[in-house]
C-alpha positions in Angstrom: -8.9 11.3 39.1 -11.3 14.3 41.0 -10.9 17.4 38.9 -9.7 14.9 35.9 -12.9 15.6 34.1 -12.6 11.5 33.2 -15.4 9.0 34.5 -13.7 6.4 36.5 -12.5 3.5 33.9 -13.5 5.1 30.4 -10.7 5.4 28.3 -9.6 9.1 27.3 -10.5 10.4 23.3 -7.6 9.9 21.3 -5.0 12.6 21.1 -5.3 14.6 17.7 -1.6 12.9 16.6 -3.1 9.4 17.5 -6.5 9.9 15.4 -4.7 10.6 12.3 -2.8 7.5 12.1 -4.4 5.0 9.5 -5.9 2.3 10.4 -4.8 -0.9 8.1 -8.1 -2.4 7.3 -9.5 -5.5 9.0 -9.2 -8.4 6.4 -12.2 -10.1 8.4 -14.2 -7.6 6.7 -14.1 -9.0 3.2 -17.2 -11.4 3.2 -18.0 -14.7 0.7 -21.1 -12.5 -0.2 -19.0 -9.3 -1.1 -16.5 -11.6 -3.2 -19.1 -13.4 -4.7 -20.1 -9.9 -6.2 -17.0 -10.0 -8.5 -17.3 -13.4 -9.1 -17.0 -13.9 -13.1 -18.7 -17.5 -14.8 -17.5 -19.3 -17.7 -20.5 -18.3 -19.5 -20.1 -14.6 -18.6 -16.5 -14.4 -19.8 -17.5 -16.3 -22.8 -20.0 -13.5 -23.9 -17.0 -11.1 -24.0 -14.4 -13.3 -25.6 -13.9 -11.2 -28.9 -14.4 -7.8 -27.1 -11.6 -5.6 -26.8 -11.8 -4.6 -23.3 -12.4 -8.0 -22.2 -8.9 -8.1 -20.3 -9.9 -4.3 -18.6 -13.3 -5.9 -17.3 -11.6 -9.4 -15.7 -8.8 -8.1 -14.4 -9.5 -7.9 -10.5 -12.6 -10.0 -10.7 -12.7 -13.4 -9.3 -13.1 -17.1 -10.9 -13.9 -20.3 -8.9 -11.0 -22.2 -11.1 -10.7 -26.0 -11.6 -7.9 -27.3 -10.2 -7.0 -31.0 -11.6 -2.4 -31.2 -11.8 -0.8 -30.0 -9.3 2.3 -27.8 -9.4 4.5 -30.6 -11.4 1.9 -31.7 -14.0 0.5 -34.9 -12.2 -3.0 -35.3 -12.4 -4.9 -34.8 -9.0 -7.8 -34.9 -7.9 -10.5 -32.7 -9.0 -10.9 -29.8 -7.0 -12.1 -25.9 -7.3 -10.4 -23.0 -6.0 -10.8 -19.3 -5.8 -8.5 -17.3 -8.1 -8.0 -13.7 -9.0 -8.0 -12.6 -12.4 -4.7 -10.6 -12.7 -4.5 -11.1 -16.8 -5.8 -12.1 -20.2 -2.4 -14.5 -22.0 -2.3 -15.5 -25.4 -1.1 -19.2 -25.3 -1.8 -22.7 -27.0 -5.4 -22.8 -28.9 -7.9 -25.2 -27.5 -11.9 -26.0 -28.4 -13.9 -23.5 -26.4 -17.3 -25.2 -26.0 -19.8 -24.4 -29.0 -17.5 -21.0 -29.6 -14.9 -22.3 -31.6 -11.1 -22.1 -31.3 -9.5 -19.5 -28.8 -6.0 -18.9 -27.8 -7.1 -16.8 -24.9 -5.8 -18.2 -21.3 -6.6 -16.4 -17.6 -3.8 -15.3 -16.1 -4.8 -16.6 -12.1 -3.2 -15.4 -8.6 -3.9 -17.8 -6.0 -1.5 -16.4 -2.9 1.7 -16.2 -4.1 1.1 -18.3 -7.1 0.5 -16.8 -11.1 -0.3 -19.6 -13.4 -2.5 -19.5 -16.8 -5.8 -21.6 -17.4 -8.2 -22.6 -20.0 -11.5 -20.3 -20.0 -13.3 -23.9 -19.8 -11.5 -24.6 -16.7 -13.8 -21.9 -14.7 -17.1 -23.1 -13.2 -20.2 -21.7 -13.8 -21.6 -22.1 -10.2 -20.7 -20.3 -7.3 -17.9 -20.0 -4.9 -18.3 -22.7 -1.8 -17.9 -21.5 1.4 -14.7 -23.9 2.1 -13.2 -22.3 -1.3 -13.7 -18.5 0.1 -12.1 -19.7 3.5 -8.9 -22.0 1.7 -8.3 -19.0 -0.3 -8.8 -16.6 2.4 -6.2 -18.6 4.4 -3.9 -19.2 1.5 -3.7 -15.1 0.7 -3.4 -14.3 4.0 -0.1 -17.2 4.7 1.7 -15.8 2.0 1.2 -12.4 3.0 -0.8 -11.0 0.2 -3.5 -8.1 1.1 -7.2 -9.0 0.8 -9.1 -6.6 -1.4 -11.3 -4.2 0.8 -14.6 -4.0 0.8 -14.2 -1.0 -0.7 -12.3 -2.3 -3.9 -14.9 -4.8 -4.0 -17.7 -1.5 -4.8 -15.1 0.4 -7.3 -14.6 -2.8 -9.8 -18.2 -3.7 -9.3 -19.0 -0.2 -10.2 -16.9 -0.2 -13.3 -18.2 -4.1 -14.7 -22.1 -2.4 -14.4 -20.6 0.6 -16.2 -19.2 -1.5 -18.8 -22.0 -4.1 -19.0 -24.2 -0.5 -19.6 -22.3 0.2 -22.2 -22.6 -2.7 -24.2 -26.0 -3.1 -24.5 -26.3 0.3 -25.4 -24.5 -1.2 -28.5 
């Protein structure tokens, strides 16, 4: 090591070839406070139901879903779950609350799974720590990338911009 210019045990600076190579990004990173940022409420989506960008704004936010049939249509317990917004679908009308009649259904991803849902089907309360971890666990079994931290600050940026927008209205 004498003449090395290295200190006994420390490890060497990366080699310009091995500092360029990306880095894939830790999914620890993504938080339940940094999720709950994009976390959309029945009442929220609700208050944009007739506007035209309302599919633009809840795509890539996040809904803490009731979950009450599973996969074949038998009833189930209640449960919640935490589903990306991937889509707005046009399906069967149902009674939404005091709002009338829509046909409007979420399109969900939860892992590897797409189904639809009823706007009343999403909660209005927050995401449970044992929802963030199930559906943390679920994406990262079937092999579906986390959003960064990052992503999380680009859509947060464009819902502010868009809530700005409306009340200028």
């Amino acid at each position: 090591m004498e003449g090395s210019g290295l200190v006994p045990g420390a490890v060497p600076a990366p080699t310009p070839a091995a500092a360029s190579v990306p880095t894939a990004p830790d999914p620890s990173l993504l938080t339940l406070a940094a999720l709950q940022r994009l976390q959309l409420t029945r009442r929220a989506i609700e208050g944009w139901l007739h506007d035209a960008e309302l599919e633009e704004i809840v795509k890539g936010c996040y809904v803490r879903v009731l979950v009450d049939k599973d996969k074949n249509g038998r009833s189930i317990a209640k449960t919640y779950r935490v589903s990306e917004v991937i889509g707005i679908t046009k399906d069967a009308e149902y009674k939404l609350r005091d709002l009338g009649k829509t046909n409007l259904h979420l399109t969900l991803q939860y892992g590897d799974q797409i189904s639809t849902c009823k706007i009343d089907h999403v909660s209005n309360s927050g995401f449970l720590p044992v929802e963030f971890e199930t559906w943390r666990s679920m994406m990262n079994f079937c092999h579906v990338p986390l959003i960064t931290p990052e992503d999380v600050l680009y859509k947060l940026r464009k819902v502010k911009t868009y809530v700005q927008l409306c009340e200028q209205d």
